[in-house]
C-alpha positions in Angstrom: 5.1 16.0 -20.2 1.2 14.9 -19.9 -0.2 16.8 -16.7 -3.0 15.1 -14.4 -4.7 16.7 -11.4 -4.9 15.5 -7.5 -5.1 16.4 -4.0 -6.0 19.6 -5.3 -2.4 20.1 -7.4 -1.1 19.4 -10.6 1.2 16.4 -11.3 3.6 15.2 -13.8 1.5 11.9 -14.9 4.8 9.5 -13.7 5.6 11.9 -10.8 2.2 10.7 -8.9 3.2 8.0 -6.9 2.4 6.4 -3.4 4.4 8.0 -1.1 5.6 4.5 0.5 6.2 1.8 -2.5 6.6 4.1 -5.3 3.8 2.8 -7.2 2.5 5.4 -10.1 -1.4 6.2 -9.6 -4.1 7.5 -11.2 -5.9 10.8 -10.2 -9.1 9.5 -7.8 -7.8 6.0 -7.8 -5.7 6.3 -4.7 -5.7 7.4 -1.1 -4.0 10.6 1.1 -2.7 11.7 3.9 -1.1 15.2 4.9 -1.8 15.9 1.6 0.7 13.2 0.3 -0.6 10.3 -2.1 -0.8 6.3 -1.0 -1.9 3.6 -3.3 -5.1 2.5 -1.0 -3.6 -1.3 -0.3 -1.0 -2.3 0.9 0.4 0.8 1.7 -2.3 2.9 3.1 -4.2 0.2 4.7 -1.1 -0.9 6.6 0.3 2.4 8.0 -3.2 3.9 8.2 -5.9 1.5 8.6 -7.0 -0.3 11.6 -4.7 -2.4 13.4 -4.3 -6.1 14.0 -5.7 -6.7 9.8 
């Protein structure tokens, strides 16, 4: 399986996915928290931006 590198770890390329909607990312093209990987919108934005957006 091809191998990519984030947050510091190695991935399986389709094992790299936003932590809320499932959505498969691209190393750098997404955001994190606790060291767990969001796509930057929706998902991050909503449960970790600023409210009332």
């Amino acid at each position: 399986a091809e191998k990519v590198s984030s947050l510091g770890k190695d991935w399986h390329k389709f094992c790299l996915k936003c932590e809320r909607c499932n959505k498969t990312l691209t190393p750098g093209g997404h955001a994190e928290h606790d060291g767990k990987p969001f796509c930057h919108k929706p998902c991050y934005a909503t449960l970790f931006g600023p409210k009332g957006m």
